[in-house]
N, C-alpha and C positions, 0 to 999 in steps of 0.2 A: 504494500500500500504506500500511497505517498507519504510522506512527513510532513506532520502539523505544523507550523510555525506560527506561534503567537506574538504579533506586532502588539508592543505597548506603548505609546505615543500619543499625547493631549494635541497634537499637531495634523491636523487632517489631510495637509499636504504633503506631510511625508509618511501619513498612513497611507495616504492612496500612489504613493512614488514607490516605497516599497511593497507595498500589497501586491502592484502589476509588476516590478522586476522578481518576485518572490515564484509568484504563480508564472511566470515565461520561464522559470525556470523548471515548473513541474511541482512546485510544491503547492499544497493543500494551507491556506492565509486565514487565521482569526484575529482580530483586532481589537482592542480594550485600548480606551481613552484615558485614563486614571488606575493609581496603582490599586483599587477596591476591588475595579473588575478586572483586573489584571490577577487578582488574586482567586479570584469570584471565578476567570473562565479556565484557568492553570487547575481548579480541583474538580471542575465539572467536566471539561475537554479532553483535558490530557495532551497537551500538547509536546512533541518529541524536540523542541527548542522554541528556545523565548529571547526576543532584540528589545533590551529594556529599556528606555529612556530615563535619566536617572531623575529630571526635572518633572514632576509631577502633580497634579490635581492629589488630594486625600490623603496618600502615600507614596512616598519619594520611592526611586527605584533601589536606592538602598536597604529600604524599609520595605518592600518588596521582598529582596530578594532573601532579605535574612529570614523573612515568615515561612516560605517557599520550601529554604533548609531545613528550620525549624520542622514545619511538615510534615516534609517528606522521609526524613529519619533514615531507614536504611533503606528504605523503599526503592522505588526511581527515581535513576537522577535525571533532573528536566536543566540541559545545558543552558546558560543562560548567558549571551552578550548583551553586555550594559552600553548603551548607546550615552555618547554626551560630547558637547558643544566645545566641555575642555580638555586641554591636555597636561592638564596637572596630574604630577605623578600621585602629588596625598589623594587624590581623587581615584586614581586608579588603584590604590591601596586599598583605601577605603571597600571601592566593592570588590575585591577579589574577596577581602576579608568578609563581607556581607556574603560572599557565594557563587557571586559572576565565576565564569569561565572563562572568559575572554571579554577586550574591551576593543572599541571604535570610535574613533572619534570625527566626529561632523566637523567638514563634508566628507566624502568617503568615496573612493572606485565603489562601483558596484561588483565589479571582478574580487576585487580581494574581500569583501564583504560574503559573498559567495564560497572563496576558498577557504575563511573563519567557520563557515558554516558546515560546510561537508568535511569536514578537521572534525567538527565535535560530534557530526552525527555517526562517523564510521567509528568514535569513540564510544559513543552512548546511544544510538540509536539500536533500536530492537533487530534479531540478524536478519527480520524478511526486509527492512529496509535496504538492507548492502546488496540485492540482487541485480545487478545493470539490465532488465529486460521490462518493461511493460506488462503488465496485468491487464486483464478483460473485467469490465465491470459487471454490477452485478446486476442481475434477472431477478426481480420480485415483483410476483404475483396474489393480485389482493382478489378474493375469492368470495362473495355472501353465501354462507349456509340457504338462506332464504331470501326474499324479497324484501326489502324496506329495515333491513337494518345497519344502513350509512355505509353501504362498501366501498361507494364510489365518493363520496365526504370524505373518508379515511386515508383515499388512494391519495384523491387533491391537494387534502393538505397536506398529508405525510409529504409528498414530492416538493410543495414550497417549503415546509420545514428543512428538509433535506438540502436543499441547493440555497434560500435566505438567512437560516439562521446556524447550518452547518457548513456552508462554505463548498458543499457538492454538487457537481456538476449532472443535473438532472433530467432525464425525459420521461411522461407520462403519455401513456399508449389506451387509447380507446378501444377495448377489444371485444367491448358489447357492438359487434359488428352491425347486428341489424337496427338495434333500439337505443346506440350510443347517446349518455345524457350531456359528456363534457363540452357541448355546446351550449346547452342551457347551463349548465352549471360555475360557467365561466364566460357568459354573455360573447358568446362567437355566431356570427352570421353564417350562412348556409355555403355564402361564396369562397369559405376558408377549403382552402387543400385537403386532400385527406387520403387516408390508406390505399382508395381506389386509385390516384395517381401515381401509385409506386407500382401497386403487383399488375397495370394493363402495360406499362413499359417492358421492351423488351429483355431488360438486366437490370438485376438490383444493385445498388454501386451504394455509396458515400454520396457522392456529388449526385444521385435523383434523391437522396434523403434531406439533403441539407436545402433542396428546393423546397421540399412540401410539407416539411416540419415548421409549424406555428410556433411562434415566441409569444408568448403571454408576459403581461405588465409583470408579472411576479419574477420574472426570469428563467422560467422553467420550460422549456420545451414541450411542444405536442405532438403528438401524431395521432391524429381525429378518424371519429371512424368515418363512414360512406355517411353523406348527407340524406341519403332514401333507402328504404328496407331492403327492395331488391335488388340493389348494385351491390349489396354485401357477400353475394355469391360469387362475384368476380373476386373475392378473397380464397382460395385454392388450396385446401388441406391435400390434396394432392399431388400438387407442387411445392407444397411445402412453406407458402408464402413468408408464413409469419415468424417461419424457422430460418429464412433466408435475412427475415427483416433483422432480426434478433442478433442473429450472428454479425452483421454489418452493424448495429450499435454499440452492440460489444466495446468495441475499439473507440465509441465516439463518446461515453459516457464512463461516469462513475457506477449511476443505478438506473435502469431502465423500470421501472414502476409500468405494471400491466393490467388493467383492471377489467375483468373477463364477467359474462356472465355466466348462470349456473349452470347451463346445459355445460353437461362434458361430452359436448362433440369431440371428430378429430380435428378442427382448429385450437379450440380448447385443449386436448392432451398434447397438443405440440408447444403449447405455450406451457403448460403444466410441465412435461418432458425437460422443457429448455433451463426453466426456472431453478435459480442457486435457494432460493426459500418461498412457501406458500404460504400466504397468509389467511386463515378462515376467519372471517368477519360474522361474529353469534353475536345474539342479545341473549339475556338470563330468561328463557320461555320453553313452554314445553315443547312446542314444535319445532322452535332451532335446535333443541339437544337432541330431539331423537334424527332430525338433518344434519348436525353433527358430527353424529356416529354412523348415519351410512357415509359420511363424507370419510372419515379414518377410515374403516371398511373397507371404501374402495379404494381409497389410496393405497392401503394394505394390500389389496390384490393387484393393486399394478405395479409393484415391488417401487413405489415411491419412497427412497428413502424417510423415515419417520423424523430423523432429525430435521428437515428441510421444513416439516410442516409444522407451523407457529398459529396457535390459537389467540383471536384478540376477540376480548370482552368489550364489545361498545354500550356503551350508557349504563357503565358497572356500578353507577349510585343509584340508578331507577330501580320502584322498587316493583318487583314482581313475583313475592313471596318465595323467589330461589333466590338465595347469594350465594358465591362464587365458589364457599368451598362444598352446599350440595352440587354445585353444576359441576364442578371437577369431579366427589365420587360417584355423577351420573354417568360423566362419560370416562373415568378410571384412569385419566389423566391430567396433567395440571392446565391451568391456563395462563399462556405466556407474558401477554399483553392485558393491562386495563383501560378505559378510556370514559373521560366521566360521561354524563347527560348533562348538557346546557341545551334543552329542547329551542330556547328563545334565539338563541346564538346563531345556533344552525340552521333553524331555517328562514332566517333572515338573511343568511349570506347567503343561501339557497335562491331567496325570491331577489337579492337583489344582484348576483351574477358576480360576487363579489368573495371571494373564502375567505372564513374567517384565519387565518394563517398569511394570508395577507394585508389583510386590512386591522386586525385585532388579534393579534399574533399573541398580547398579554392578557385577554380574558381566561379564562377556567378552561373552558376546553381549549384554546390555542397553548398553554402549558402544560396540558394534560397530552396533547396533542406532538406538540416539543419534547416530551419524556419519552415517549413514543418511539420517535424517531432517533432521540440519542440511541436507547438500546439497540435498536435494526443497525445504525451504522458500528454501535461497537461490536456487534456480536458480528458483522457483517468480516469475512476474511479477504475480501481484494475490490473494494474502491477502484476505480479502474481508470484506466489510460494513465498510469500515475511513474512517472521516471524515476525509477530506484538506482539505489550510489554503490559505488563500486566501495571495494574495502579499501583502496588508497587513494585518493584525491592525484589528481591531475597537477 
């Protein structure tokens, strides 16, 4: 996977100067303005190096870095370059003695800023980091048990949490081929591209996908389904189409987000087939549990690995005289994921075309929402298209 690098800087101009020379370089960039969240996003993130600016809002970056140590104990060490304006040596004392690893002082090459950095990560970075080859991202698949219990709400905003407030590079795929709602659900007119104009071309490539993929305001990538029911047949489980599309994202994304609907056609198991994790989207009721359990069942007989398949409890505060630990011993497994009920929230960004993970990102379910997705991507094993460093620096 790539390496996190967490910018700490009250400077927005040299957040956004290193943020793009960071990511042109292949790495994965979180930013905190003040030493609080810089402390606040180092125990939630986990970031595999941190460029500290020592001048700061709350907490100085010396006072940073010594809580950091403090912290972290014998745990992981998160390398840390102290960024600062001076070149005084008490200064440079100072934060080694605070914890820094290494120091730079503004202005700076971006070259040798770079060669500081891949220095401490082939020091301290995790060994899949040292691997010089590219990863393929990852394939998840969000699945409803039944109708009407937010699978496609879950898919939308998990993909803006993913790529706004993790810093991952995202597309979400319409794969409710005949009755796709991400038009409505994301206020898109009928005239937008979609699936059809990939699989009537005569080769699926990169360059026809980068045509007919929709950018939405959030930042996240589309690929919409067929604007009318019956052009959806021009999507081809017999050539394979979606297994063709899949494999050519691979290489363009971190996580491809796929949100299918229930029939398990063969379009359906080819996306199912292709997928690094499935996500079954329940409510706590009695007819999702017993859809459920034919759902594991069958996955069971189609030798779907069991680990891949991740259970999420939507509207796990609603009450419906079952909580979550009779719904696990109903269906004799745990449940992975919870996800609260804000009924008001949701479908209001429903009727106004607008996700809430976009626009209310800090209400109750857009932090319930946010937890969500942190775990997918930690549990997630290869982020993709990500430039891994070799064991000696250049």
């Amino acid at each position: 996977m790539a390496a996190r690098i967490l910018v700490v800087d009250d400077d927005p101009n040299v957040q956004r100067l290193l943020s793009y020379t960071l990511k042109q370089e292949g790495y994965d960039v979180l930013v905190a303005a003040d030493g609080a969240e810089a402390v606040r996003r180092w125990s939630n993130e986990h970031p595999d190096l941190m460029l500290l600016d020592v001048m700061l809002p709350k907490l100085d970056g010396y006072e940073v870095a010594t809580k950091i140590r403090a912290e972290e104990g014998t745990g992981k060490h998160t390398p840390i370059i102290m960024l600062t304006a001076e070149a005084d040596v008490e200064q440079k004392v100072r934060g080694l003695r605070a914890g820094a690893d290494d120091y730079q002082v503004k202005p700076f090459h971006a070259a040798e800023l770079m060669a500081r950095i891949r220095s401490l990560l082939a020091r301290f970075a995790p060994q899949e980091l040292m691997v010089g080859r590219h990863l393929l991202g990852q394939v998840h698949a969000y699945y409803g048990a039944k109708g009407g219990v937010g699978t496609t709400t879950i898919a939308i905003n998990a993909a803006i949490a993913l790529h706004r407030e993790l810093g991952r590079k995202v597309i979400l795929i319409d794969g409710n081929l005949q009755f796709g709602d991400h038009r409505v659900f994301l206020d898109l007119g009928l005239d937008r591209k979609s699936i059809v104009d990939i699989v009537i071309a005569t080769s699926i490539d990169q360059e026809l996908l980068r045509n007919v993929i929709v950018k939405h305001d959030s930042g996240v990538d589309l690929l919409l389904a067929p604007p009318s029911p019956e052009t959806s047949e021009l999507v081809s489980s017999e050539q394979h189409h979606m297994v063709q599309i899949i494999d050519q994202l691979r290489s363009m994304y971190d996580y491809i987000l796929i949100d299918i609907d229930k029939r398990l056609d063969e379009t359906n198991l080819d996306v199912i087939s292709s997928a690094d994790a499935l996500f079954v989207v329940m409510t706590a009721d009695l007819s999702c549990l017993k859809n459920v359990r034919l759902v594991l069942e069958t996955m069971s007989q189609l030798a779907f690995e069991s680990g891949k398949l991740q259970l999420v409890l939507n509207r796990s505060n609603a009450f419906t005289g079952i909580n979550v630990k009779n719904a696990e011993s109903a269906l004799k497994r745990r449940i992975d994921h919870q996800i609260v009920n804000e009924y008001r929230g949701a479908i209001s960004a429903l009727n106004s075309g607008a996700p809430f993970m976009f626009t209310k990102a800090d209400s109750l379910l857009g932090r319930s929402v946010l937890d969500f997705a942190r775990a997918v991507d930690r549990g997630s094993k290869a982020p993709a298209d990500a430039l891994q460093f070799a064991h000696a620096t250049s």
